[in-house]
Biopython code that builds the backbone (N, CA, C, O; Angstrom):
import numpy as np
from Bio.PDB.StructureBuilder import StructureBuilder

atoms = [
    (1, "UNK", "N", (-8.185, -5.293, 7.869)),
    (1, "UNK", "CA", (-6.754, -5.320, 8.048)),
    (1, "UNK", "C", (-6.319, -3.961, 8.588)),
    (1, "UNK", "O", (-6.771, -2.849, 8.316)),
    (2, "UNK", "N", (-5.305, -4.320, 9.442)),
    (2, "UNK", "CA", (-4.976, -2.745, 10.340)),
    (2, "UNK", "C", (-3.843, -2.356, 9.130)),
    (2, "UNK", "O", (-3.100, -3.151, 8.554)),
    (3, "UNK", "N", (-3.966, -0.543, 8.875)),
    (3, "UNK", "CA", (-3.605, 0.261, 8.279)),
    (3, "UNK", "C", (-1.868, -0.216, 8.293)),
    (3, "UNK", "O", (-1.323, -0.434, 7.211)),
    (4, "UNK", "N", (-1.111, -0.347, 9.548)),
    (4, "UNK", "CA", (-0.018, -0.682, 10.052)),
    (4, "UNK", "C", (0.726, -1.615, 9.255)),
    (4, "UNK", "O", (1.828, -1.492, 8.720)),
    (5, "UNK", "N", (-0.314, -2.838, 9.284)),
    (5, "UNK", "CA", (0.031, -3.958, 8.989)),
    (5, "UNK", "C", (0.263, -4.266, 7.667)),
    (5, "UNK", "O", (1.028, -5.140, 7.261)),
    (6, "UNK", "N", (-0.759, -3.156, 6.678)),
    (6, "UNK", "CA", (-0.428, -3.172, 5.099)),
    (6, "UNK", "C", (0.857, -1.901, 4.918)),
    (6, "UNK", "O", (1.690, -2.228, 4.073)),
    (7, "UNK", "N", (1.134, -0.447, 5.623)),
    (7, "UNK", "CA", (2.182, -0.292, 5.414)),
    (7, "UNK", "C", (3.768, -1.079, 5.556)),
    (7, "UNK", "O", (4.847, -0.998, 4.969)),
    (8, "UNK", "N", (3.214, -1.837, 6.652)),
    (8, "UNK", "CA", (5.020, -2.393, 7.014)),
    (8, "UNK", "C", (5.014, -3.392, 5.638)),
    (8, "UNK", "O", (6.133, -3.513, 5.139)),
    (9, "UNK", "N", (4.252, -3.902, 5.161)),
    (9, "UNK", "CA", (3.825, -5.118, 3.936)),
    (9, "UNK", "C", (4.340, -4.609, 2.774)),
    (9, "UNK", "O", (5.159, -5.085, 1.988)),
    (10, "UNK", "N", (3.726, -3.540, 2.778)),
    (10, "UNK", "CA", (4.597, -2.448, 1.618)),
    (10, "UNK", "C", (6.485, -2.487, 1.690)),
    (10, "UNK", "O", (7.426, -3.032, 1.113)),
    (11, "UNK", "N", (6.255, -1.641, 2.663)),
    (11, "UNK", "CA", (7.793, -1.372, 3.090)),
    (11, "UNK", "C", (8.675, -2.853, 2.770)),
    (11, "UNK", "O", (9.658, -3.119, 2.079)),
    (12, "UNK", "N", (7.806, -3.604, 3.619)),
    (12, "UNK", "CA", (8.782, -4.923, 3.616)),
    (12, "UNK", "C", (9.447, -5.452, 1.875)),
    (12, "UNK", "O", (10.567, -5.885, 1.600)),
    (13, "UNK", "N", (8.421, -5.235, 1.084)),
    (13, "UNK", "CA", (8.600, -5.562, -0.262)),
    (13, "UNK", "C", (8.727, -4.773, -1.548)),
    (13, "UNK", "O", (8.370, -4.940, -2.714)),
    (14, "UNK", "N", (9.520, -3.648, -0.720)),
    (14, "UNK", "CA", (10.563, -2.484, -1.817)),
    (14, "UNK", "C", (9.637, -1.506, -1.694)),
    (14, "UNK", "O", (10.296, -0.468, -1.762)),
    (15, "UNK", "N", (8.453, -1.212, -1.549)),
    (15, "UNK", "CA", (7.635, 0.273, -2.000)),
    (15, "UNK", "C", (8.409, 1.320, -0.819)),
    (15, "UNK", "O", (8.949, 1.159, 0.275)),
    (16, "UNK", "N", (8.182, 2.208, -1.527)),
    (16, "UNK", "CA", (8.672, 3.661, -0.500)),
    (16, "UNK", "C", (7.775, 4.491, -0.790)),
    (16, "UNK", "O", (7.047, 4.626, -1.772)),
    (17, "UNK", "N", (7.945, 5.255, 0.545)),
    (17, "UNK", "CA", (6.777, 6.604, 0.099)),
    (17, "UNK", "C", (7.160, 7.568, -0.712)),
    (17, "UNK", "O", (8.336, 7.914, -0.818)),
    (18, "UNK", "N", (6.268, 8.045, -1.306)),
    (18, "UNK", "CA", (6.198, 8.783, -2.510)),
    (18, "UNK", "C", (5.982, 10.573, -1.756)),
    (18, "UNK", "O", (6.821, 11.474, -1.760)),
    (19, "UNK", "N", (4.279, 10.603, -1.057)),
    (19, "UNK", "CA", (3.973, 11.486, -1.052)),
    (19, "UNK", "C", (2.751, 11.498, 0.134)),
    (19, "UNK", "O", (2.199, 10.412, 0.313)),
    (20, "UNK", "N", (2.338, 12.527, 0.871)),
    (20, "UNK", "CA", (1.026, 12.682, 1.346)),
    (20, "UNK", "C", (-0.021, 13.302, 0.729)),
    (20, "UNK", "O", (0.337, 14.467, 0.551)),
    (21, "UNK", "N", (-0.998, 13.160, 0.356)),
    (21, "UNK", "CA", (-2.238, 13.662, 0.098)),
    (21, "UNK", "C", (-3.025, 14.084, 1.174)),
    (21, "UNK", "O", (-2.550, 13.918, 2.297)),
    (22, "UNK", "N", (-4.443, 14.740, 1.034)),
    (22, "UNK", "CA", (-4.879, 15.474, 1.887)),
    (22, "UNK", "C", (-5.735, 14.336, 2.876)),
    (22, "UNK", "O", (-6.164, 14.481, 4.021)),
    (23, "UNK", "N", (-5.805, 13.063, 1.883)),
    (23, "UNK", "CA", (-6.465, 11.987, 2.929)),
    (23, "UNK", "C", (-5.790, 10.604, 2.666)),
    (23, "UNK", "O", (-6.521, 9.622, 2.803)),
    (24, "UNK", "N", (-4.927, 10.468, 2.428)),
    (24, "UNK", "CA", (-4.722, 9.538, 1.842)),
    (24, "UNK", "C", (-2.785, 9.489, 1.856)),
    (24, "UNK", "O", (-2.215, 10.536, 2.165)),
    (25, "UNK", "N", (-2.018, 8.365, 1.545)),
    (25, "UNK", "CA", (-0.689, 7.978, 1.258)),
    (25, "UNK", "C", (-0.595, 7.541, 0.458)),
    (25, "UNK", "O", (-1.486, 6.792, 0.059)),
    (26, "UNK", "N", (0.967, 7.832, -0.511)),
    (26, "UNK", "CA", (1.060, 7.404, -1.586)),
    (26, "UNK", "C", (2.261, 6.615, -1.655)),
    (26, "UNK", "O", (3.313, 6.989, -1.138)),
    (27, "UNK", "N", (2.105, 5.320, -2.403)),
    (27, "UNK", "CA", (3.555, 4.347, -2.270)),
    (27, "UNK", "C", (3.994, 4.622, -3.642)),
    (27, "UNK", "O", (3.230, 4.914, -4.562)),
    (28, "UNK", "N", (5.202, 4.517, -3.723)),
    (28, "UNK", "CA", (5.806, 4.046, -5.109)),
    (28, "UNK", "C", (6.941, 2.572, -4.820)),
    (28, "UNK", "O", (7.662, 2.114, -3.934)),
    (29, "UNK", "N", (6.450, 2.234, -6.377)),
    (29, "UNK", "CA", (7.445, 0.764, -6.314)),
    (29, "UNK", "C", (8.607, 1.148, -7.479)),
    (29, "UNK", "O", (8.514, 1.287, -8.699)),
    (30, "UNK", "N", (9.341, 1.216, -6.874)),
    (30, "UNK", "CA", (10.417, 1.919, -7.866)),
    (30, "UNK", "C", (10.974, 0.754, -8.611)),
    (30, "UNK", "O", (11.357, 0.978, -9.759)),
    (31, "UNK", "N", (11.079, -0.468, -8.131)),
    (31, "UNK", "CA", (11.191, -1.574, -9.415)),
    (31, "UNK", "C", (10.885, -1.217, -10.814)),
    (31, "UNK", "O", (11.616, -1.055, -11.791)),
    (32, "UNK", "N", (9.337, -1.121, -10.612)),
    (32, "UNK", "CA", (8.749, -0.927, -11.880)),
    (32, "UNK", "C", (7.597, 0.688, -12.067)),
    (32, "UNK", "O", (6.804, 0.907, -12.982)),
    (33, "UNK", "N", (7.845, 1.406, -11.087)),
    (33, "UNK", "CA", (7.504, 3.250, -10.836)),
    (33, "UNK", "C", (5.882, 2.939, -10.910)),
    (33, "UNK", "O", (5.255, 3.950, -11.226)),
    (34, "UNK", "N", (5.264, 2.061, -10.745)),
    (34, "UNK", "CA", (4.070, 1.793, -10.281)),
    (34, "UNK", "C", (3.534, 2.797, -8.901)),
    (34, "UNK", "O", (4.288, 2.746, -7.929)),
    (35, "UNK", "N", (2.343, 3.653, -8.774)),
    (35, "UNK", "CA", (2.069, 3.991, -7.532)),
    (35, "UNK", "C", (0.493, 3.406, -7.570)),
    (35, "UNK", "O", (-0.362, 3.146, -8.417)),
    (36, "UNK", "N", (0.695, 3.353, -5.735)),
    (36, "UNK", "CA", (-0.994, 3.266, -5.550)),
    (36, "UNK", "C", (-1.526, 4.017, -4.244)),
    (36, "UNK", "O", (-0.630, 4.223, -3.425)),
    (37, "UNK", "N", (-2.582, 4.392, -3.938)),
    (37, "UNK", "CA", (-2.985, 5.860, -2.763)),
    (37, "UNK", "C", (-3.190, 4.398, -1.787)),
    (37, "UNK", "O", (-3.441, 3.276, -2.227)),
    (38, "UNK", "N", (-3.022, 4.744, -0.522)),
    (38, "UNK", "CA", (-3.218, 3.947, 0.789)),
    (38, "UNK", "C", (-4.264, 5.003, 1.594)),
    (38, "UNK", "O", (-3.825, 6.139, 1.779)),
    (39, "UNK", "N", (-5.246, 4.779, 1.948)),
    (39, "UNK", "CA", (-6.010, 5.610, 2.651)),
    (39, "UNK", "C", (-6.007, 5.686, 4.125)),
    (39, "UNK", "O", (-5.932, 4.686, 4.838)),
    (40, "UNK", "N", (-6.082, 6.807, 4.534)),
    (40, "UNK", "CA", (-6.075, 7.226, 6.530)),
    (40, "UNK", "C", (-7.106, 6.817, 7.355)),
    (40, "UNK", "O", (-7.777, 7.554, 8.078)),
    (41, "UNK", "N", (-7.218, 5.564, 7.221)),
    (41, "UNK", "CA", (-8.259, 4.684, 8.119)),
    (41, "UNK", "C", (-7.732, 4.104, 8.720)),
    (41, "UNK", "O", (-6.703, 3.648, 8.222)),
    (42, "UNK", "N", (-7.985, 3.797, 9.877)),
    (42, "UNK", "CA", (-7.138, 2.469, 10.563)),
    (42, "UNK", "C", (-7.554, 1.025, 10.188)),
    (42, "UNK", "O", (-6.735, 0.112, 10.084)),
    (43, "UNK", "N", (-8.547, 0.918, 10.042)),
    (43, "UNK", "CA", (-8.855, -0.509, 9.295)),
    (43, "UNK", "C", (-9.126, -0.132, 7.709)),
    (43, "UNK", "O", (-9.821, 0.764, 7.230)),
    (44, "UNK", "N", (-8.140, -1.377, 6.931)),
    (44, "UNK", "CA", (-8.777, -1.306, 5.799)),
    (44, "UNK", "C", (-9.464, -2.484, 4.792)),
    (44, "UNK", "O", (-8.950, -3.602, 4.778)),
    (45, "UNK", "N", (-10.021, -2.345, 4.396)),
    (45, "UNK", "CA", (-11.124, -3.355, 3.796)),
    (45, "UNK", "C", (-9.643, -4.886, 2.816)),
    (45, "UNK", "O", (-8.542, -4.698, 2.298)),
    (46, "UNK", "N", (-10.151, -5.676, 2.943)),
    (46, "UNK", "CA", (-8.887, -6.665, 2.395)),
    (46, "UNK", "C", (-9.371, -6.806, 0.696)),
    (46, "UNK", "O", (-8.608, -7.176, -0.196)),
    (47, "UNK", "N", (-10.258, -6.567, 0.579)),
    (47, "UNK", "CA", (-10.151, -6.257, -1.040)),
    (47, "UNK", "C", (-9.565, -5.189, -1.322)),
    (47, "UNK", "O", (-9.196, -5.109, -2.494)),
    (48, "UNK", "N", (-9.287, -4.114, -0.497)),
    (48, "UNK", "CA", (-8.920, -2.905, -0.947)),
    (48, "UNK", "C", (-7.663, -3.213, -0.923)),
    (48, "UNK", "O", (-7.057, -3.020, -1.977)),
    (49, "UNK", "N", (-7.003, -3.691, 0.079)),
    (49, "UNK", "CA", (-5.647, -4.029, 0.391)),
    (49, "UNK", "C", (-5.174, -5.040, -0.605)),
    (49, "UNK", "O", (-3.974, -4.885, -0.831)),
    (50, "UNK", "N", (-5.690, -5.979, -1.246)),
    (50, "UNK", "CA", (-5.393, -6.956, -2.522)),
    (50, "UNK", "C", (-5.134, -5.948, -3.889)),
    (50, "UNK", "O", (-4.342, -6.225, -4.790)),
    (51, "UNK", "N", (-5.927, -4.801, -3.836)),
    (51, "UNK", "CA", (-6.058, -3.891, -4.870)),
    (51, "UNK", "C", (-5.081, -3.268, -5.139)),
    (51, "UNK", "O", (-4.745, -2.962, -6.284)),
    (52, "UNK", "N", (-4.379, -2.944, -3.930)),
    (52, "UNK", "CA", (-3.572, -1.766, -3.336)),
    (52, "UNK", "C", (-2.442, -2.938, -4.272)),
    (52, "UNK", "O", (-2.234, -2.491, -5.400)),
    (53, "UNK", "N", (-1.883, -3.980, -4.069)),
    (53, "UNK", "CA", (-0.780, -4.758, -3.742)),
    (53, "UNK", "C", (-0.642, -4.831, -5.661)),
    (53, "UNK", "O", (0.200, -4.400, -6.448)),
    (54, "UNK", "N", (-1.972, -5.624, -5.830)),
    (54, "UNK", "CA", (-2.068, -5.855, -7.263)),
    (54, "UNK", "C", (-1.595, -4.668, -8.690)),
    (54, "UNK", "O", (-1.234, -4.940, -9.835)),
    (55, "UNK", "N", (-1.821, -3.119, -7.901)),
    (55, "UNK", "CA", (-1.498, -1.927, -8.365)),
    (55, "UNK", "C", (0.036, -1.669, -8.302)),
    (55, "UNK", "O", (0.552, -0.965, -9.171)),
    (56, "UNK", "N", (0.837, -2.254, -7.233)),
    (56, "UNK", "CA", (1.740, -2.193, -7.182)),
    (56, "UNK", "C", (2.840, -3.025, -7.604)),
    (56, "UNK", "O", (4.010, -2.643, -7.573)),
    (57, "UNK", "N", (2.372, -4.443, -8.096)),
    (57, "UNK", "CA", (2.546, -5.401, -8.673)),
    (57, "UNK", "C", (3.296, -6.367, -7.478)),
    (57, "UNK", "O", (4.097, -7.191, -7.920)),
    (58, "UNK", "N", (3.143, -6.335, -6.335)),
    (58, "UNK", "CA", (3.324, -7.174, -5.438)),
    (58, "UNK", "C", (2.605, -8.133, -4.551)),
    (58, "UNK", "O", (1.397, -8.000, -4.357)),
    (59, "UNK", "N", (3.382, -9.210, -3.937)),
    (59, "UNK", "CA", (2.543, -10.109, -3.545)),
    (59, "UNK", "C", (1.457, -9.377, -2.120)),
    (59, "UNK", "O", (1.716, -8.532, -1.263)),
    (60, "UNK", "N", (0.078, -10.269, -2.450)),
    (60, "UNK", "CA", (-0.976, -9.777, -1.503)),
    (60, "UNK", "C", (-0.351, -10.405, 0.340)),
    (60, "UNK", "O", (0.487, -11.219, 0.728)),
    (61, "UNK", "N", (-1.232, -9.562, 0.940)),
    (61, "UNK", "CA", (-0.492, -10.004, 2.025)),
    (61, "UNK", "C", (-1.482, -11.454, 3.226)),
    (61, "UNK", "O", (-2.696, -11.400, 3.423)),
    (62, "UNK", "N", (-0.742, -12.343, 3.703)),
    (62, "UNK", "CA", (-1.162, -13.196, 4.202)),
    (62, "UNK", "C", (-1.987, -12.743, 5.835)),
    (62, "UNK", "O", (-1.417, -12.824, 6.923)),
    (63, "UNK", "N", (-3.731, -12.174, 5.582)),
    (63, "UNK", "CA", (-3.879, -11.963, 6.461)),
    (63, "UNK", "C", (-5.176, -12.187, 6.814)),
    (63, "UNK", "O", (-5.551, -11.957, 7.964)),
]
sb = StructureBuilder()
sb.init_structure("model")
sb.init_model(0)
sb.init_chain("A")
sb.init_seg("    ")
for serial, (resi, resn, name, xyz) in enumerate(atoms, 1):
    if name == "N":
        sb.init_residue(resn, " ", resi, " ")
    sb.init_atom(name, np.array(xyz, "f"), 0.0, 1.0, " ", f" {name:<3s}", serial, name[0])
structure = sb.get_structure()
């Protein structure tokens, strides 16, 4: 899954950015102040991306 495609997924379903790390992005879901790190790859693995969503307590994305 392209990097792109899980930030706008985020965005689309309340998370905002939090922060940058030295490799990595950080979302927060301010619903419920849940964060999870998004990593600086352009492709990312779709278990990782289910992980990412599940951490954040939102739905996985259809891809």
């Amino acid at each position: 899954m392209k990097r792109r495609y899980l930030v706008d997924h985020l965005k689309k379903e309340g998370c905002i950015f939090h922060r940058e790390g030295a490799k990595h992005t950080v979302f927060l879901n301010p619903e419920n102040g849940h964060m999870a790190t998004v990593p600086r790859h352009r492709e990312i693995e779709v278990f990782l991306a289910k992980k990412i969503c599940r951490q954040l307590d939102i739905p996985i994305p259809k891809a």
